[in-house]
C-alpha positions as CSV (number, residue, x, y, z in Angstrom):
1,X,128.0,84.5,129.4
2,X,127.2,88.2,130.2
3,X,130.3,89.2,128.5
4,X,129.5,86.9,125.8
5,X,126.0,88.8,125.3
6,X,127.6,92.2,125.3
7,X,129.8,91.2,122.5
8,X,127.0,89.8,120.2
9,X,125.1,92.9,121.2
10,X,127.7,95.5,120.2
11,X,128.7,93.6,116.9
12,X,125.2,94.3,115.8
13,X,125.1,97.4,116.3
14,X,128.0,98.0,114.6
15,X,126.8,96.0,111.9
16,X,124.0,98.6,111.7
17,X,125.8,101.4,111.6
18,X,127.8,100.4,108.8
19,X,124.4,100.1,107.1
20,X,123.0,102.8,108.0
21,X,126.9,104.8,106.7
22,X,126.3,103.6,103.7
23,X,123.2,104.9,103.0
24,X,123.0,109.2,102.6
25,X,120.4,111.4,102.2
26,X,123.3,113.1,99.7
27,X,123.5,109.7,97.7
28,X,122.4,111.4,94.2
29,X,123.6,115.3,94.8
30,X,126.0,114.8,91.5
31,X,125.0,112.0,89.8
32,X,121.1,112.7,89.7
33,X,120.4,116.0,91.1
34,X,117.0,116.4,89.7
35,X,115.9,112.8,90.9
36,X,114.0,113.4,94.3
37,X,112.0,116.2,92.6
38,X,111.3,114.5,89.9
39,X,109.9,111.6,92.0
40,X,108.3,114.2,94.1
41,X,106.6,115.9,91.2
42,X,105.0,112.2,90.0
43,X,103.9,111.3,93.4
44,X,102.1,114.8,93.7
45,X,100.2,114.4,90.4
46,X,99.0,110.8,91.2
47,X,98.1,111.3,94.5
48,X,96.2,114.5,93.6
49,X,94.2,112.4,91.1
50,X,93.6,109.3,93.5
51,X,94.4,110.2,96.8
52,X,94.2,106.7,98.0
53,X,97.3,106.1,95.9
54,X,98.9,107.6,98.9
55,X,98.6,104.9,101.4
56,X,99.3,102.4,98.1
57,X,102.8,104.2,97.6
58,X,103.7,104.0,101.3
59,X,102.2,100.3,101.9
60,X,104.3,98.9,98.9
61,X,108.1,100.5,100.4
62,X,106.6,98.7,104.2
63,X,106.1,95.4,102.0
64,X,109.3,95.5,99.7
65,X,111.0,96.4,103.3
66,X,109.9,92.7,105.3
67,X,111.1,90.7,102.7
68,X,114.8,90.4,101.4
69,X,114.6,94.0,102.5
70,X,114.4,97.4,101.0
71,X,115.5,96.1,97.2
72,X,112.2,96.3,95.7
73,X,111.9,92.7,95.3
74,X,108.0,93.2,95.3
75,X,108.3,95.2,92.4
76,X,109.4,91.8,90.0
77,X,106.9,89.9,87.9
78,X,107.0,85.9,88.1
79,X,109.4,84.3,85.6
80,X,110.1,80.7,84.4
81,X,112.9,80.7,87.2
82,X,111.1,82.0,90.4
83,X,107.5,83.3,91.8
84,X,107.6,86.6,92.9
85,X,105.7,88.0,96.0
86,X,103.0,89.7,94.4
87,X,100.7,86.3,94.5
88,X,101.7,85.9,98.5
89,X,99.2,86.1,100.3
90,X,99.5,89.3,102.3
91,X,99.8,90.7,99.4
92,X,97.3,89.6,96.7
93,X,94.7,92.7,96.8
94,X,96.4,94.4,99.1
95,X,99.5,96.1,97.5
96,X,98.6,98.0,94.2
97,X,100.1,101.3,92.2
98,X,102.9,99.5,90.1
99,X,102.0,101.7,87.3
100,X,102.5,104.6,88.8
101,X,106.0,103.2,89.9
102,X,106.6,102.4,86.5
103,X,105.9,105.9,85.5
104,X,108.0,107.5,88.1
105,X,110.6,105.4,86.9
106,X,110.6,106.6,83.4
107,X,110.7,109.8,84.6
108,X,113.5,109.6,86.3
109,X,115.2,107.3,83.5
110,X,114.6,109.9,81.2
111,X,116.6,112.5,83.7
112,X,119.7,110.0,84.1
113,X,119.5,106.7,82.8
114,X,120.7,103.8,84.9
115,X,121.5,105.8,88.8
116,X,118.3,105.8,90.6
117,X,117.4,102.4,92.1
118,X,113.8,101.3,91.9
119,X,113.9,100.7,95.6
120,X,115.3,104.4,96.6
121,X,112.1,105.3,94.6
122,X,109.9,103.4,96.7
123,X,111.2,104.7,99.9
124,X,110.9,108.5,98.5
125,X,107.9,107.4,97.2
126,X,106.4,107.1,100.5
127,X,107.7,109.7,102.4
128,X,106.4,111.9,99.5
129,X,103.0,110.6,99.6
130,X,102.8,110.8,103.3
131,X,103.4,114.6,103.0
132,X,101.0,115.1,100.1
133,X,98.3,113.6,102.2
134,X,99.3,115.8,105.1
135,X,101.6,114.0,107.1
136,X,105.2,114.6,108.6
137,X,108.2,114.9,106.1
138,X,111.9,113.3,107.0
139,X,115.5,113.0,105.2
140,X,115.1,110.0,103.5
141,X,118.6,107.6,103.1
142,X,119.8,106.6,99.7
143,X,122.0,104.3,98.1
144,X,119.7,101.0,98.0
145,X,120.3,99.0,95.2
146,X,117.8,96.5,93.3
147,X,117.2,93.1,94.0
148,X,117.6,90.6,90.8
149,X,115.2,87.5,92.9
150,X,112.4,87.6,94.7
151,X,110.8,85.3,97.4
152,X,107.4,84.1,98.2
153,X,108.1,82.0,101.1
154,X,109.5,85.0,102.7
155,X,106.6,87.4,101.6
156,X,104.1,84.8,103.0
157,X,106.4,84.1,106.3
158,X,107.5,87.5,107.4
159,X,105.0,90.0,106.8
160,X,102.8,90.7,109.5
161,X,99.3,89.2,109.5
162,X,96.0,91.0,110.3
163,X,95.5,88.2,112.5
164,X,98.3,88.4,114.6
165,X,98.3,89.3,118.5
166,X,100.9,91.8,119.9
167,X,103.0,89.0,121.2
168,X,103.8,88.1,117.4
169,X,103.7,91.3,116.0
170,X,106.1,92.3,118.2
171,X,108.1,89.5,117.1
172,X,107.6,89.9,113.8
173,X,109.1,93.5,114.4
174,X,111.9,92.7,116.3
175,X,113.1,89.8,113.5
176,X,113.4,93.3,111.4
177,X,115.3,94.9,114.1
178,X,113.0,97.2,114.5
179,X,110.9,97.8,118.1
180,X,107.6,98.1,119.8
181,X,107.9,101.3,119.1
182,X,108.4,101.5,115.8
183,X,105.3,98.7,115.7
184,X,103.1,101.2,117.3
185,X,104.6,103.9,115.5
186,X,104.2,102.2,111.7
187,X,101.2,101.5,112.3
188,X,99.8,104.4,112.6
189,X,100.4,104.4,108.5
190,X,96.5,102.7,108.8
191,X,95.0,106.2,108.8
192,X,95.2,106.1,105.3
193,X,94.0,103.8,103.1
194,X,91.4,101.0,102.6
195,X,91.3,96.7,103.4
196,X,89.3,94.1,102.3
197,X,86.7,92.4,104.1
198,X,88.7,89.2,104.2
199,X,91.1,90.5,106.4
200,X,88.8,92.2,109.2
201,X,86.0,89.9,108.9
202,X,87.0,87.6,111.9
203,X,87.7,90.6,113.6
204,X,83.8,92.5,113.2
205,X,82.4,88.9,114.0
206,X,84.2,87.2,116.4
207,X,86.2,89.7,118.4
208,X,84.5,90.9,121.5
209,X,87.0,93.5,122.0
210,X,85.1,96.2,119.6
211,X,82.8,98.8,119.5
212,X,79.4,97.5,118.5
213,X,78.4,100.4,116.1
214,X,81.5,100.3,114.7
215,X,81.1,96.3,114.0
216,X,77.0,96.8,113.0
217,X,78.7,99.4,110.5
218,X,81.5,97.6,108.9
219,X,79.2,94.5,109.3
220,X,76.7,95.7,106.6
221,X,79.6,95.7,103.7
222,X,80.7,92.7,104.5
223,X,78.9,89.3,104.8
224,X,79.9,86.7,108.0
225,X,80.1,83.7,105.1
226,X,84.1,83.2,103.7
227,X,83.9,83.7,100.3
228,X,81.0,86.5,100.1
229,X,82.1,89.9,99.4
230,X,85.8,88.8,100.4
231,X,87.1,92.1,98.3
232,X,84.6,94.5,99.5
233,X,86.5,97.5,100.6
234,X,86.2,99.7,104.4
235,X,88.8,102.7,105.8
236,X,91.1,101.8,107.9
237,X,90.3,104.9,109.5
238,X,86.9,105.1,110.7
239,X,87.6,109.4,110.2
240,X,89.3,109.6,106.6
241,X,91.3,107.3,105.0
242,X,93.1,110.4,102.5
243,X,94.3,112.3,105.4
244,X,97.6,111.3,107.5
245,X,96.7,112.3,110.6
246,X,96.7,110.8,114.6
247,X,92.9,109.6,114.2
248,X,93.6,105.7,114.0
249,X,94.7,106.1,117.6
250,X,91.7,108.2,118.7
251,X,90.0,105.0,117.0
252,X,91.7,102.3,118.8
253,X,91.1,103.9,122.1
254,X,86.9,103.8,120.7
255,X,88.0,100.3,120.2
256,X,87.3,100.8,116.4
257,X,90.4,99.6,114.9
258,X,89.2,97.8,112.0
259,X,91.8,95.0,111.9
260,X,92.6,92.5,114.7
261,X,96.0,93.2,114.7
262,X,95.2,96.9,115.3
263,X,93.4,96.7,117.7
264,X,95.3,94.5,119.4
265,X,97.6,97.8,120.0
266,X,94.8,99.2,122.8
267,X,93.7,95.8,124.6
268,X,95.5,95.8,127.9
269,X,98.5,95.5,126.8
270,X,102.3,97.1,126.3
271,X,101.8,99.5,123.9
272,X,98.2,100.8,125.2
273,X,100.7,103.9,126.9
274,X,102.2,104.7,123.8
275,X,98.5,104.7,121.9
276,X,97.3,107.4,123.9
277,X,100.4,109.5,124.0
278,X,99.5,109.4,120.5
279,X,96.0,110.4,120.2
280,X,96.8,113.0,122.7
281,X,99.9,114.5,120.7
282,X,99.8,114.2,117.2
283,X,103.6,116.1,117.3
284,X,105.0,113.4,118.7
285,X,103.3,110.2,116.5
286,X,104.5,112.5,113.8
287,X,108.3,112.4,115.0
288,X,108.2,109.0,115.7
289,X,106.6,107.8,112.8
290,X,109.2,109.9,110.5
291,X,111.7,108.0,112.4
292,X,110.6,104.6,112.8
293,X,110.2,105.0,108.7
294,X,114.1,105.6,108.3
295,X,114.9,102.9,110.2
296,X,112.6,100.9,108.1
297,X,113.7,102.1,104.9
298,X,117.4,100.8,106.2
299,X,116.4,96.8,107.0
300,X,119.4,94.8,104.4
301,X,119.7,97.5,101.6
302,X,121.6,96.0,99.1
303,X,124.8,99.1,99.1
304,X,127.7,99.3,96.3
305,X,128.2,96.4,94.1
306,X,125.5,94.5,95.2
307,X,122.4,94.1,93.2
308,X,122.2,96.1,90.3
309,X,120.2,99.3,89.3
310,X,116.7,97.8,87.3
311,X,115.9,99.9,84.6
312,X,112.5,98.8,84.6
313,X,111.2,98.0,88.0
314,X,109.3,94.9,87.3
315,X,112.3,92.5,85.7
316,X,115.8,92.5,86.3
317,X,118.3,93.9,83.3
């Protein structure tokens, strides 16, 4: 049986590696030299004008990533032949910036029609945001090629709920192959950006693991009934939500992580280590945040024939 294990355990990671080979940071070097600068130059100019567009650039390569994948299945509109994952529920509200995807993509249609892949944009999309809002910078791996489905079920089954404890986050990690770790790592992304009140309401009222300033606060935009002020916006970082820094785990030590599930990082548990190496040394969230990402950015990429290369983003050719 042990030998049997062993087996299983170094055919997967073989299987990665032959994932992660076909995937280069190189991937467009001849055949669209000017596209990362040209999606760099896009993401620059719409993050400078909203700077929360940031976190929605980085949120909606995270998103794509759980489901199907990095193939940029969140990207598709609904059609009279499937529901895309747009109207899931982790995602109604939450994931945003599709024009500015859109624009990117003309952009870099207009530099070489038909090469870049709408999901390669998303994962440069991110790492370029994250470094115009101040954060760490890594090689990002190309090569992914576009979905031509999308699925709802999946979106509404595999990405991780506010609500969830670190026993199923951790889980819902690990079906992605990627670690605690990495968990602790990614989600450190929530020092930028904003949620809703629906999704941190339970936490603010019911909770008993959080700061009571910090729930009075969050408390006055956001009403205990279900249904009141459900889209009412607060920072996921109590300290800025336009800067990628280390604060989020400064917060969660306060015990003023404004979601369930981030708190849940800094309650006694596993990962409460790993919080305050964080919050203590911002070098080191950096590294493993830039290298949780790349891992992330390689979950299923549809490589070589698979898939095909969208010309628009939001409906297959």
């Amino acid at each position: 049986m042990a030998a049997a294990a062993s087996l299983s355990v170094m055919v997967l990671l073989c299987l990665a590696a032959v994932v992660s080979a076909q995937l280069s940071a190189t991937f467009y070097s001849r055949s669209c030299p000017r596209a990362l600068a040209t999606i760099k130059s896009a993401v620059t100019a719409a993050v400078a004008q909203e700077p929360r567009m940031g976190a929605s650039l980085l949120r909606l390569h995270f998103h794509d990533c759980f489901v199907q994948g990095c193939d940029a299945s969140v990207l598709l509109n609904d059609t009279a032949t499937f529901t895309g994952e747009q109207t899931a529920n982790p995602n109604v509200g939450s994931i945003r910036g599709f024009s500015v995807v859109d624009n990117i993509k003309a952009q870099v249609e207009a530099v070489c029609p038909g090469v870049v892949s709408c999901a390669d944009i998303l994962a440069v999309a991110a790492r370029d945001s994250v470094v115009a809002l101040g954060g760490p910078s890594w090689r990002v791996l190309l090569g992914r090629r576009d979905s031509t489905t999308a699925s709802l079920s999946l979106a509404n089954s595999d990405l991780p709920a506010p609500s969830l404890d670190l026993a199923n986050l951790t889980a819902a990690f690990a079906k992605k192959r990627l670690s605690r770790t990495d968990l602790v790592a990614l989600s450190g992304a929530h020092t930028i950006g904003l949620s809703q009140c629906k999704n941190f309401r339970a936490h603010i009222y019911n909770d008993t693991n959080v700061n009571a300033a910090f729930a009075t606060l969050r408390k006055a935009n956001c009403p205990a009934a279900s249904g009141n002020g459900d889209g009412n916006l607060a920072p996921l970082d109590t300290a800025t939500s336009v800067a990628f820094d280390n604060a989020y785990y400064t917060n969660l030590m306060a015990q003023s992580g404004l979601l369930h599930s981030d708190q849940q990082l800094f309650n006694g548990g596993a990962t409460d280590g790993l919080v305050r190496t964080y919050a203590s040394t911002p070098t080191r969230f950096n590294r493993d945040f830039a290298e949780a990402m790349i891992r992330m950015g390689n979950i299923s990429p549809l490589t070589g024939t698979q898939g095909q290369i969208r010309r628009a983003c939001s409906k297959v050719n």
